[in-house]
C-alpha positions as CSV (number, residue, x, y, z in Angstrom):
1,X,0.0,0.0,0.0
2,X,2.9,2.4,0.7
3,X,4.4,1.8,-2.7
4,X,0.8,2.1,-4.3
5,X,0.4,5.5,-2.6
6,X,4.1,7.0,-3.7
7,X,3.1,6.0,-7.0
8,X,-0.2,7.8,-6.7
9,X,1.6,11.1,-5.6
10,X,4.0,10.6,-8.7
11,X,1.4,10.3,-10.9
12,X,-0.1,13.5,-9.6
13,X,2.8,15.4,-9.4
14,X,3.1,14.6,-13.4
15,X,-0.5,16.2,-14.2
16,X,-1.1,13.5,-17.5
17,X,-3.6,11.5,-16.5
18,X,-6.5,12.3,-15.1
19,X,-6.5,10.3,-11.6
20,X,-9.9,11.8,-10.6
21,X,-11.9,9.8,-13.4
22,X,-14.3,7.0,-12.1
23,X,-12.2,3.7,-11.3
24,X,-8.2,5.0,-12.3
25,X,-6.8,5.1,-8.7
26,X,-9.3,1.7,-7.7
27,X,-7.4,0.2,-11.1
28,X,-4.5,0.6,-10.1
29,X,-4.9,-0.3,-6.5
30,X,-6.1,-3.7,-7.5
31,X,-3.3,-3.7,-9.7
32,X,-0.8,-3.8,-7.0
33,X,-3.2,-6.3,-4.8
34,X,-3.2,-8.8,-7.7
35,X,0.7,-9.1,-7.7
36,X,3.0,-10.6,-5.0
37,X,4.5,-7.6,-2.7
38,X,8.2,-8.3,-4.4
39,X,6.3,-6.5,-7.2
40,X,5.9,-3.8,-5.4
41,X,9.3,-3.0,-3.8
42,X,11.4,-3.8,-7.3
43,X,9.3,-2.0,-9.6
44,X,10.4,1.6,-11.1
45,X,7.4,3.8,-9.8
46,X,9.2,6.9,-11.1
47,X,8.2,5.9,-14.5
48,X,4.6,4.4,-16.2
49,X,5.8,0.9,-16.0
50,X,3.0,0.0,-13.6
51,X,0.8,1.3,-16.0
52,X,2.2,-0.4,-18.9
53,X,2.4,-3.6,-17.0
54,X,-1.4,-3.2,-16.0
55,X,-2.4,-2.5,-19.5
56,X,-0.2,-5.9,-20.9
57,X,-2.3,-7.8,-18.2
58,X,-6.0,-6.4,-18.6
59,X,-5.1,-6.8,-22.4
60,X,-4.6,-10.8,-21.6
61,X,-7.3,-10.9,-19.0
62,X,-10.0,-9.9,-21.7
63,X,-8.4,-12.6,-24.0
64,X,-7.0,-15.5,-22.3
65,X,-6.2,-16.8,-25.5
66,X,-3.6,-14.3,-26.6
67,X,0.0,-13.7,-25.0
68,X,0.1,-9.7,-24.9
69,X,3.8,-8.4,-24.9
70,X,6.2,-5.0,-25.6
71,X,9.6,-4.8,-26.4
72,X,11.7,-1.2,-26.0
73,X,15.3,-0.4,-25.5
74,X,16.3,0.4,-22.3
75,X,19.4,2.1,-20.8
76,X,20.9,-0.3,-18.7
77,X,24.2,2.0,-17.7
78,X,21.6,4.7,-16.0
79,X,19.5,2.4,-14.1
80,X,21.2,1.9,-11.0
81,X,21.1,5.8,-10.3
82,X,17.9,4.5,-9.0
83,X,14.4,3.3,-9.6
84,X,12.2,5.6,-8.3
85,X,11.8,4.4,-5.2
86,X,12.5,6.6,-2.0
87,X,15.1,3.8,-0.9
88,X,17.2,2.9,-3.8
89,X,18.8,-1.0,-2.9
90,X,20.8,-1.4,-5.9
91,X,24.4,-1.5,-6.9
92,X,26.1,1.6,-8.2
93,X,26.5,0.3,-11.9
94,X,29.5,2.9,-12.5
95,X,29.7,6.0,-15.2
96,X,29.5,5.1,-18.7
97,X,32.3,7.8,-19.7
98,X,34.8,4.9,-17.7
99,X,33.3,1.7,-19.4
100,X,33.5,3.3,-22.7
101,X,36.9,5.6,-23.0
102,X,39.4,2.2,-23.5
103,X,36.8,0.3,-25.8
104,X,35.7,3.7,-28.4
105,X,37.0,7.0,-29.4
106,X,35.8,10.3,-27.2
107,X,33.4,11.4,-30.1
108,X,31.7,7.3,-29.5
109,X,31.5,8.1,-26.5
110,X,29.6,11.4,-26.9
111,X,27.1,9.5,-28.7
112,X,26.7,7.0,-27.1
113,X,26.2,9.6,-23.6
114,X,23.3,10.6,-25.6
115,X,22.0,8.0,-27.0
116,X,21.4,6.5,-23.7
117,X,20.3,9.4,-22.2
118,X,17.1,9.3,-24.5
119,X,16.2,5.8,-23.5
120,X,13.9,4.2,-20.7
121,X,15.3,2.8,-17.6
122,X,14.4,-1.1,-17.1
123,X,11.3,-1.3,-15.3
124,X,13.3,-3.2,-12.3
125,X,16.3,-1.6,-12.7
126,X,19.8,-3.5,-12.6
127,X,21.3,-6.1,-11.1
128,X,24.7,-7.3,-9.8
129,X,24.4,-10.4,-12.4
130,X,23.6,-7.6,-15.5
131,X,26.4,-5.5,-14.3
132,X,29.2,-8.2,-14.8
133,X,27.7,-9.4,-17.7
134,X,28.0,-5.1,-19.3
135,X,31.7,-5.3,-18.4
136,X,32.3,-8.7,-19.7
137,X,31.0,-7.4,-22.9
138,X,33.0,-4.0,-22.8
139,X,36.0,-5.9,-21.8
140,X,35.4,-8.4,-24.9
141,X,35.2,-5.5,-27.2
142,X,38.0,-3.3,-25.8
143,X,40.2,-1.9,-28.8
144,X,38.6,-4.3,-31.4
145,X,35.6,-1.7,-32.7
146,X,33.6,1.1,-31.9
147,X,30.8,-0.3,-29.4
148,X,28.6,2.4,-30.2
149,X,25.2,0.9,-31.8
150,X,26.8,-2.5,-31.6
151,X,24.4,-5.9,-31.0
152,X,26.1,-6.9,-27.9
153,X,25.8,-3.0,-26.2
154,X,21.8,-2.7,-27.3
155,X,19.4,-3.7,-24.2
156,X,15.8,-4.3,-25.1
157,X,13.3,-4.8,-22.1
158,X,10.5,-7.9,-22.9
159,X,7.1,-8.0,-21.1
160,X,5.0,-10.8,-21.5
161,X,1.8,-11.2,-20.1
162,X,-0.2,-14.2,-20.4
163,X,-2.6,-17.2,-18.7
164,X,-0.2,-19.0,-16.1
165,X,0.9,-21.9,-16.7
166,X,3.7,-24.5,-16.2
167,X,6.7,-24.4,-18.0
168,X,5.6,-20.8,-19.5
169,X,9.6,-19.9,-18.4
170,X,11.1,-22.0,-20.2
171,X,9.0,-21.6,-22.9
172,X,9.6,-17.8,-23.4
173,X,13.3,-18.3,-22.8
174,X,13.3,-20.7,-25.6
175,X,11.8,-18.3,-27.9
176,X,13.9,-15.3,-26.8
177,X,17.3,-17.9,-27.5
178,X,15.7,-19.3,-30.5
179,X,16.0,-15.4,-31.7
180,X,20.0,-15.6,-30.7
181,X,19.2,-13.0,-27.7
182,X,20.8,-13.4,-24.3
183,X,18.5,-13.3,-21.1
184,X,20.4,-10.8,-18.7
185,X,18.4,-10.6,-16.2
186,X,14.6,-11.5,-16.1
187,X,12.0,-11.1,-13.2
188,X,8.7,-13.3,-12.9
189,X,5.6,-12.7,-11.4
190,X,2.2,-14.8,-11.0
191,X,-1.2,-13.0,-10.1
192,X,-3.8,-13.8,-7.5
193,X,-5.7,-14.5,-10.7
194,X,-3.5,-17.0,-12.5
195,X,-2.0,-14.9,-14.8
196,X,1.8,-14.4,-15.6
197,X,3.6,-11.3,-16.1
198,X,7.2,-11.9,-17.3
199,X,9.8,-9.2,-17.8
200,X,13.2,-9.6,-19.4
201,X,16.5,-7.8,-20.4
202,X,18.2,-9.2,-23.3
203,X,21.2,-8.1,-25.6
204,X,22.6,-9.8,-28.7
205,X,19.5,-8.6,-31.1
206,X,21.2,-8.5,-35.2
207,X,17.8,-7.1,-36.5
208,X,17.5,-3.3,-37.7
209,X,15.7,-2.4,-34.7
210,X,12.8,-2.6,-32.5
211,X,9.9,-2.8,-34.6
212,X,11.7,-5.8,-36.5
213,X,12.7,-7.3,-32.9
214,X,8.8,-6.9,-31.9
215,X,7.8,-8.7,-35.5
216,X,10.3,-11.7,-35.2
217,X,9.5,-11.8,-32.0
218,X,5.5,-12.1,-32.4
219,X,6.4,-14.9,-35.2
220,X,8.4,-16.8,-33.1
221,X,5.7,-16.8,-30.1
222,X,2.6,-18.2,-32.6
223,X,4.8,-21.0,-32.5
224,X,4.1,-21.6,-29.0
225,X,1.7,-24.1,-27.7
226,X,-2.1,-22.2,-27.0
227,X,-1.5,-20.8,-23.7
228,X,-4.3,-22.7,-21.5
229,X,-7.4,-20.6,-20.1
230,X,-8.6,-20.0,-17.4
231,X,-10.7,-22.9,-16.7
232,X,-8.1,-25.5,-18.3
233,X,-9.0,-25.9,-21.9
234,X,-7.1,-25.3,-25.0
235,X,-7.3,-21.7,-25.8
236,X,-6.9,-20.5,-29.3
237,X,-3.2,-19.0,-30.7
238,X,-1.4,-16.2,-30.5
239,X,-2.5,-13.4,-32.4
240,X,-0.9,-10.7,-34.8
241,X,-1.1,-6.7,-33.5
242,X,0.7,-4.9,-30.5
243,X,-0.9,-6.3,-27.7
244,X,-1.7,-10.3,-29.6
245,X,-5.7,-9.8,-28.7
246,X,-7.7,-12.3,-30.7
247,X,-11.1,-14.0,-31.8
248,X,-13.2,-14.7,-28.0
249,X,-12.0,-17.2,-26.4
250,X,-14.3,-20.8,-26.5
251,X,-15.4,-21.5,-22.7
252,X,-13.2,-24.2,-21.4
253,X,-14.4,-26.9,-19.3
254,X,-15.0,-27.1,-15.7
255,X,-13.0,-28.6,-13.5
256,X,-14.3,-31.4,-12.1
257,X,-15.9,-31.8,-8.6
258,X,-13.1,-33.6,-6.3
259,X,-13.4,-37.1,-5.6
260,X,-15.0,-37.6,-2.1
261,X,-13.8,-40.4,0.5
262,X,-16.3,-42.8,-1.1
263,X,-16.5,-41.8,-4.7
264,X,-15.0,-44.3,-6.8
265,X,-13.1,-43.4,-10.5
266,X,-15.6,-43.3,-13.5
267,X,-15.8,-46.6,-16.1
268,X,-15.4,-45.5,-19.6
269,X,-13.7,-47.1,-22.4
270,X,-10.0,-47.8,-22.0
271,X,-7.5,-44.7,-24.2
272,X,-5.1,-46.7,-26.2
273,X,-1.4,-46.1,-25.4
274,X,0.5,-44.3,-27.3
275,X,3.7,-45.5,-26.7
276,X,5.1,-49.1,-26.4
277,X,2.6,-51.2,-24.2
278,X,4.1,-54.7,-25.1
279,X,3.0,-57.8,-22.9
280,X,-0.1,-57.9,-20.7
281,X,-2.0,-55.2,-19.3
282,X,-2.0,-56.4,-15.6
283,X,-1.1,-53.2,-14.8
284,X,-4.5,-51.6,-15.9
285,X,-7.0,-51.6,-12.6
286,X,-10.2,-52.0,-12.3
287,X,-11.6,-48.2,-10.6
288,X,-13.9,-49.4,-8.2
289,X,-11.3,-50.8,-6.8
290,X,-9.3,-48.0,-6.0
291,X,-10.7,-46.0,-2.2
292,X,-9.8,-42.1,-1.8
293,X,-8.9,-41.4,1.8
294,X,-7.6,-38.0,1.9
295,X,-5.8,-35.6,-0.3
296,X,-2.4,-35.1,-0.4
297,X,-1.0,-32.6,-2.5
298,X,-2.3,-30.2,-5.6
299,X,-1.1,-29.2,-8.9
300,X,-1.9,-27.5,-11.6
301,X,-3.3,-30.6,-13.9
302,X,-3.7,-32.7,-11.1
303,X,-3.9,-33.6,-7.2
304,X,-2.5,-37.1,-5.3
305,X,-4.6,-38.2,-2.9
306,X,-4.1,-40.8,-0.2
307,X,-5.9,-44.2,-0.7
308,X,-6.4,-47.8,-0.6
309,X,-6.1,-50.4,-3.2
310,X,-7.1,-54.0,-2.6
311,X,-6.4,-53.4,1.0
312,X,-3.2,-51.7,0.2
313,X,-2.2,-48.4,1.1
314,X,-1.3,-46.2,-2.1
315,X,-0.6,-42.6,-3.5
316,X,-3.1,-42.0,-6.4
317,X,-1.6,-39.5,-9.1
318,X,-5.1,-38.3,-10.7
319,X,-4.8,-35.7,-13.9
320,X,-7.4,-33.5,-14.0
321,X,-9.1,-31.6,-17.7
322,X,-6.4,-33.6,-19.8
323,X,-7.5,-33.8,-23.2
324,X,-5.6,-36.1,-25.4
325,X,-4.1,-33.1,-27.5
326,X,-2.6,-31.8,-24.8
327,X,1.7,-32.3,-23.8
328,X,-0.2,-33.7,-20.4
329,X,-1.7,-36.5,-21.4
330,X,1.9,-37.2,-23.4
331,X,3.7,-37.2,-20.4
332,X,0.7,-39.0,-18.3
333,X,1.5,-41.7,-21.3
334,X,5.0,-41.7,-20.9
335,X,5.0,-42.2,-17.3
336,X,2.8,-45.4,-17.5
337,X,5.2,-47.0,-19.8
338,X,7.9,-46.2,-18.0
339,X,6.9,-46.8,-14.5
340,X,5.9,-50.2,-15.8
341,X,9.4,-51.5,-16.6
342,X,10.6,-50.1,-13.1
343,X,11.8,-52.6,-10.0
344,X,14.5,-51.5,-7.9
345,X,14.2,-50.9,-4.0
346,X,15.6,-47.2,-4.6
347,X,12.8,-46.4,-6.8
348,X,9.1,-45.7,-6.0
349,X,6.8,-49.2,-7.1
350,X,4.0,-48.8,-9.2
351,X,1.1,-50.4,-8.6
352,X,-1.2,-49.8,-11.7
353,X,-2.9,-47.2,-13.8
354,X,-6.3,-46.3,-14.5
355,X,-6.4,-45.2,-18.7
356,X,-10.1,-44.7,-18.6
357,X,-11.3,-41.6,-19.3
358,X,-12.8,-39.1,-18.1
359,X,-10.7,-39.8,-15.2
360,X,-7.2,-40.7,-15.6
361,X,-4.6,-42.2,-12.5
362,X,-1.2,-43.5,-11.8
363,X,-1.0,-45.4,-8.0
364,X,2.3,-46.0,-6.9
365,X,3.2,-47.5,-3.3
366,X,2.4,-44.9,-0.6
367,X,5.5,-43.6,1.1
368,X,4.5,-42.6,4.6
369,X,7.9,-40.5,5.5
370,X,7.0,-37.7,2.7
371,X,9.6,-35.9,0.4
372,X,13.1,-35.3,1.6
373,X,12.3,-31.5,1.0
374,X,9.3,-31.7,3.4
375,X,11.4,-33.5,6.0
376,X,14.6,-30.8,6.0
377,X,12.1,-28.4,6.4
378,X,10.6,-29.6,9.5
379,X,13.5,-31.3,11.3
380,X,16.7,-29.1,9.9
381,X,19.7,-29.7,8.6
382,X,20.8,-33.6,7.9
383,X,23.7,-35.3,9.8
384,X,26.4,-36.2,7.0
385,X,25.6,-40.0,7.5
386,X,22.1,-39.6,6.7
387,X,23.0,-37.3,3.5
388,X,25.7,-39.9,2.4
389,X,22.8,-43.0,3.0
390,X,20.5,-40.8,0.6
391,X,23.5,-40.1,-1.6
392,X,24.2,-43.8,-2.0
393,X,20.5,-44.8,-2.5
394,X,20.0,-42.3,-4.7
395,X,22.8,-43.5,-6.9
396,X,22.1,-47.1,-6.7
397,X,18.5,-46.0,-8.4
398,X,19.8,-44.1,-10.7
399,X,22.1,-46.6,-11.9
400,X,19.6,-48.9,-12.6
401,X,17.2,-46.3,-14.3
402,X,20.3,-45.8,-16.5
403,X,21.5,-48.7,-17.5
404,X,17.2,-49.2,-18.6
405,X,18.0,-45.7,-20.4
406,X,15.9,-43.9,-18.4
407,X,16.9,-40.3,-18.0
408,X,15.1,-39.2,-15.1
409,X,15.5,-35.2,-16.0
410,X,14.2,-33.9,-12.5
411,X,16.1,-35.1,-9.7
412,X,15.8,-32.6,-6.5
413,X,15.1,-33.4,-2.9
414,X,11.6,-33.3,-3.6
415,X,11.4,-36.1,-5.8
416,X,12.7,-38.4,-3.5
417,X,10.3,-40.3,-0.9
418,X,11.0,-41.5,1.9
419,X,9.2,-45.0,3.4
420,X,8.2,-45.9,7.0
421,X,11.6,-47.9,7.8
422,X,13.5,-44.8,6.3
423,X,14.5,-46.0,2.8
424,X,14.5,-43.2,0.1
425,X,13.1,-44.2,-3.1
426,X,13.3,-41.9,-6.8
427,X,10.0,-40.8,-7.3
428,X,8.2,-38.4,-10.0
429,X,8.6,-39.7,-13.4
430,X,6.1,-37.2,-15.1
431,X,9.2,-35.8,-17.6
432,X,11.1,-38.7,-17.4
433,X,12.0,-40.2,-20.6
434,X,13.3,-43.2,-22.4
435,X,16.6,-42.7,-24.4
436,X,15.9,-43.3,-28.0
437,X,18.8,-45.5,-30.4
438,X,20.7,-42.1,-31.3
439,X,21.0,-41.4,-27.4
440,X,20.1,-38.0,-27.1
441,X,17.7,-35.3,-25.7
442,X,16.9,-31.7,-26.6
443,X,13.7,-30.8,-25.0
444,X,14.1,-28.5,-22.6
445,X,12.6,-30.4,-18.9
446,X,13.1,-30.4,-15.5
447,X,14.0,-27.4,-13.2
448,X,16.0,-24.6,-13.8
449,X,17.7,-24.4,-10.0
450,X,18.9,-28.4,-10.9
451,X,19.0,-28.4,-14.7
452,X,22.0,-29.3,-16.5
453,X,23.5,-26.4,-18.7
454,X,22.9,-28.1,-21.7
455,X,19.6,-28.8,-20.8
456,X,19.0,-25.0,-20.2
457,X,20.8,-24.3,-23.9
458,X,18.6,-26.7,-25.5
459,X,22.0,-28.8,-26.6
460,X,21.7,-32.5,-27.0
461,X,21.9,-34.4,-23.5
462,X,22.5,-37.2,-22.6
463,X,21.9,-39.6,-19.0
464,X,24.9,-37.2,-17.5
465,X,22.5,-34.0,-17.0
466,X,20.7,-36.3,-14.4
467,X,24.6,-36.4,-12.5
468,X,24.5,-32.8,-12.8
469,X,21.2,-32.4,-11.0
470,X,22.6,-35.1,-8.9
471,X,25.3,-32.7,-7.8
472,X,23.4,-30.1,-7.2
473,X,20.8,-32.1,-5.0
474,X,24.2,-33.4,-2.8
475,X,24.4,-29.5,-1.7
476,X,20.5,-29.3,-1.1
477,X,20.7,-32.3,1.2
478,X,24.2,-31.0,2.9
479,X,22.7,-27.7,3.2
480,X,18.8,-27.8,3.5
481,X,18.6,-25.2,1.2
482,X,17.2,-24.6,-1.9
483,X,19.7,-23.2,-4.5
484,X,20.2,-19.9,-5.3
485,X,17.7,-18.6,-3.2
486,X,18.4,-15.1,-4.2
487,X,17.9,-15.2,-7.1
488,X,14.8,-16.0,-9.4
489,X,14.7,-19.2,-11.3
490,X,15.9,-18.2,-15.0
491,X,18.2,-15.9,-13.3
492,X,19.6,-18.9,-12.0
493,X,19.5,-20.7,-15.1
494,X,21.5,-17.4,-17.1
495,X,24.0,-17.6,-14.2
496,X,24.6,-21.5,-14.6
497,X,25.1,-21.1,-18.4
498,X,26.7,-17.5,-19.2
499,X,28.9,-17.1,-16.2
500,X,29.6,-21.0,-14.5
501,X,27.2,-20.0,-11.7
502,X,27.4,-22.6,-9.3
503,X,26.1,-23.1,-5.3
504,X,28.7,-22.4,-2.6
505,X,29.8,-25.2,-1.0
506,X,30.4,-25.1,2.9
507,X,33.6,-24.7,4.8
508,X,32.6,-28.0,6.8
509,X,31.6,-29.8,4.1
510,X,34.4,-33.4,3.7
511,X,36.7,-32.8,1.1
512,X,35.7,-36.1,-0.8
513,X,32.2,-35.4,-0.9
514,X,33.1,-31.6,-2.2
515,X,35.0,-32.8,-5.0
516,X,32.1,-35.2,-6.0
517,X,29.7,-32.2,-6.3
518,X,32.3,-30.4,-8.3
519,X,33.0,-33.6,-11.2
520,X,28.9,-33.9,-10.9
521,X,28.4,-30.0,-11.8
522,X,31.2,-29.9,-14.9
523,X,30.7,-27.8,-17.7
524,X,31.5,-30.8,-19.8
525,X,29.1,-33.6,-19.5
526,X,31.8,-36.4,-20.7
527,X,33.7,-35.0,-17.3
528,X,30.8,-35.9,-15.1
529,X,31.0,-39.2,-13.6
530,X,28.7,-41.9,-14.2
531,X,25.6,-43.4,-11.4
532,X,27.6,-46.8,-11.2
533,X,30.9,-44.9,-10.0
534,X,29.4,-42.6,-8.2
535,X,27.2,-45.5,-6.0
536,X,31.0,-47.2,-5.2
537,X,32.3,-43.6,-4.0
538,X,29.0,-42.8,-1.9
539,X,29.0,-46.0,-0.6
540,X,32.5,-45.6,0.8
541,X,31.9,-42.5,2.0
542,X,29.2,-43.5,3.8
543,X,30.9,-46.0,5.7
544,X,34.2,-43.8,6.5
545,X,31.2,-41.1,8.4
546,X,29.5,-44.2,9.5
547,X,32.8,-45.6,11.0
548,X,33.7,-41.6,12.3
549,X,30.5,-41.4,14.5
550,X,30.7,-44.1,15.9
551,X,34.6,-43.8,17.1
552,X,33.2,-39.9,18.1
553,X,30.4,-41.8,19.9
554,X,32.6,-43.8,22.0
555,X,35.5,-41.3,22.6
556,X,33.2,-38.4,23.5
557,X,35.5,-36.2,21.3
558,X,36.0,-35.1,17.7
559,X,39.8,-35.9,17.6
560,X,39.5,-39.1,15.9
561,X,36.8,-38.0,13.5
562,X,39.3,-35.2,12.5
563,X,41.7,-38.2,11.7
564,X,39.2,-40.3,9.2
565,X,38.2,-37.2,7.5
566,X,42.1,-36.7,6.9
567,X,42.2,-40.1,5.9
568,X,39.3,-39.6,3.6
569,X,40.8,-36.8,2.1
570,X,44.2,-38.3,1.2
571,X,41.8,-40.9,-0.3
572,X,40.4,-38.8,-3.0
């Protein structure tokens, strides 16, 4: 409210537009209301951004359909001199006069001064990631060329607003890279009403200019699956003109009612499977067999309920409004087949699947302990024996998902389960996939804070971006934290691929178990270990800090602990 009411007195103080007309100031109130309070205390309110990014998101509210966007050149240099705010929390970004003298000639400079002078501030200002990534370019360029005017100098500012939905992220930053642009900084915000309003700073455009940025930019989006309304149905494409309205959007349909304690699953004709389904379908149940207890957890195209089976206890998966166009029902597809072939210890069991629509449901084994990221975050931090036991079970999963060429493509600490005699089991297998016979990958899956850089590039992957994610699991478990939790997701994501970002590991943290999270997290994916030597190392590991406690245990003191872990390091 207090940022609401300093951008009320600016507006005022400008005396262009008329804040006394019916339902301006109550606009713009709900605006703010609608949008997370980080919104708020980022945003430039000494400019009309928060009435441009109102006007992108009432534009997509009245057409759900349509993905409204703008694209202007902004003056990155002047940002940090502030935002508009009365407390200004961002890094001096320097004077433009020093970046410039070494790399152009004085009279460059001169127009380059002005040429920046003319142009808009980002909307959220700058950040220390932008900064190094300006002198990194500067640098690059010093004494080669002028840099005035140059690709690599030019900042344009992207808005998107749109219907939320999952993986919207990564589908924008695909189009954005498909277009040869780099993503220098990029904030993301989600409304109280489901919408998504994206805003990015990019360099790198070739084109003649903004216009032609905006056109190849409004082709490359059409390409883009229908953003999803409101309700959940298919909504029609993207539209040409400045803000992509379109035709009405058809109603979608309603969501249906939630399955009570006694309602059973729907009969209908079985959906035929769309990938491999070879040998008997024993796996297909019978819905009025299946008993819904209590609910679980919610997502966006689905909940998981507690339940019984066949006087079993279970997790029931159930999709909700999948229609079989959709990249849902795909992956709903794809995780029957694969779960079907799965049998390991270290890996969730699957019971059966219900393919019968309208209702659609994967049950799996119920695993009473929870996810490891629900545990850490009610008991704290894990003892190093109980991160090397999940280390080592994890591995010995993974192994066998990859010698079945299963790449699981999102391993974090909340995909993995824990049962009731404390076993962790792999879990999650919605975007898991099964290597084809060339051996590689290039859609983009998974999730940014854990993905693989050539995951995030849209390179051809292999089974080691799952070791990657692997790695940076080992410092969620060590730390109980989630990573990079300052910054935004596909801030994250630029970090990791443009400038080696990587998680901090901990003073305290074993010397053997820090240089396995550095080979997992290697640029190079041939310089990432494998599952089946990584389950030999963990498994040693495990029994050195298994071997340490117990000598601490008995002695009262740390001093021979301090010995093994010197041991261990000499090991490594």
């Amino acid at each position: 409210m207090e940022v609401f009411e300093a951008f009320i007195f600016k507006l005022r103080e400008r005396r262009t537009i008329d804040l006394d007309a019916p339902g301006i100031v109550e606009g713009i109130q709900q605006h703010f209301q609608l949008l997370p309070t980080r919104y708020a205390l980022d945003v430039n309110i000494g400019s009309l951004d928060v009435l441009n990014h109102k006007r992108l998101l009432d534009s997509a509210r009245a057409d759900p359909s349509a993905v409204s966007f703008q694209v202007r050149p902004v003056d990155v240099a002047g940002a940090a001199q502030g935002n508009g705010s009365s407390v200004d929390r961002r890094p001096s970004f320097g004077n433009l006069d020093t970046l410039l003298t070494e790399a152009a000639s004085a009279q460059a400079v001169a127009r380059s001064l002005s040429r920046h002078r003319s142009l808009p501030r980002p909307a959220f200002g700058s950040s220390p990631n932008l900064q190094a990534l300006v002198l990194e370019v500067e640098e690059r360029l010093e004494g080669a060329r002028s840099v005035v005017g140059s690709p690599e100098t030019c900042f344009f500012e992207v808005t998107v607003a749109s219907v939320d939905q999952p993986k919207l992220l990564s589908r924008l930053s695909e189009c954005l890279g498909d277009l040869n642009l780099n993503i220098c900084e990029a904030h993301a915000f989600n409304t109280v009403d489901r919408f998504s309003l994206d805003v990015f700073v990019v360099n790198g455009w070739s084109g003649q200019g903004t216009e032609d940025l905006e056109e190849v930019l409004s082709e490359r989006l059409q390409q883009l699956p229908p953003p999803l309304s409101v309700h959940g149905g298919s909504a029609s494409p993207i539209r040409e003109e400045g803000t992509r309205e379109g035709p009405e959007v058809q109603p979608g349909e309603e969501l249906p009612a939630e399955p009570s304690k006694s309602q059973d699953l729907d009969r209908s004709s079985p959906v035929p499977m769309q990938a491999s389904t070879s040998g008997s379908d024993d796996w297909e149940l019978d819905p009025a067999d299946i008993v819904f207890q209590e609910k679980i957890a919610a997502g966006a195209f689905g909940d998981l309920y507690k339940g019984v089976y066949c006087g079993q206890d279970v997790a029931i998966k159930i999709l909700r409004n999948v229609h079989d166009d959709t990249q849902q029902y795909q992956e709903f597809l794809q995780e029957v087949m694969i779960m079907r072939k799965v049998r390991h210890k270290n890996v969730v069991q699957f019971i059966g699947a219900c393919t019968r629509k309208p209702n659609l449901c994967i049950v799996f084994e119920f695993m009473s302990g929870g996810s490891m990221y629900d545990y850490m975050r009610k008991g704290g931090p894990l003892k190093l024996t109980t991160v090397l036991k999940i280390a080592t079970e994890v591995c010995r999963g993974m192994d066998y998902l990859h010698k079945r060429k299963i790449v699981h493509r999102d391993l974090k600490a909340a995909n993995l389960l824990m049962d009731e005699s404390g076993t962790v089991k792999i879990a999650d297998f919605g975007v898991a996939r099964v290597m084809d016979t060339v051996g590689v990958m290039t859609a983009e899956t998974g999730t940014y804070r854990w993905m693989a850089p050539e995951v995030i590039e849209h390179n051809p992957y292999r089974e080691r971006a799952d070791v990657f994610s692997f790695g940076i699991m080992l410092w969620e478990l060590l730390t109980g934290r989630v990573p990079y939790d300052d910054m935004t997701p596909l801030q994250a994501a630029v970090g990791v691929v443009q400038k080696g970002l990587r998680p901090v590991i901990p003073a305290s943290c074993p010397a053997p178990l820090a240089a396995v999270m550095r080979e997992c997290w290697a640029r190079n994916p041939n310089e990432r270990p494998s599952f089946e030597h990584l389950k030999g190392r963990m498994e040693e590991q495990w029994r050195a800090a298994r071997v340490a406690e117990d000598a601490r245990r008995v002695s009262g003191g740390p001093g021979l602990l301090s010995k093994l872990r010197k041991n261990m390091k000499g090991g490594a």
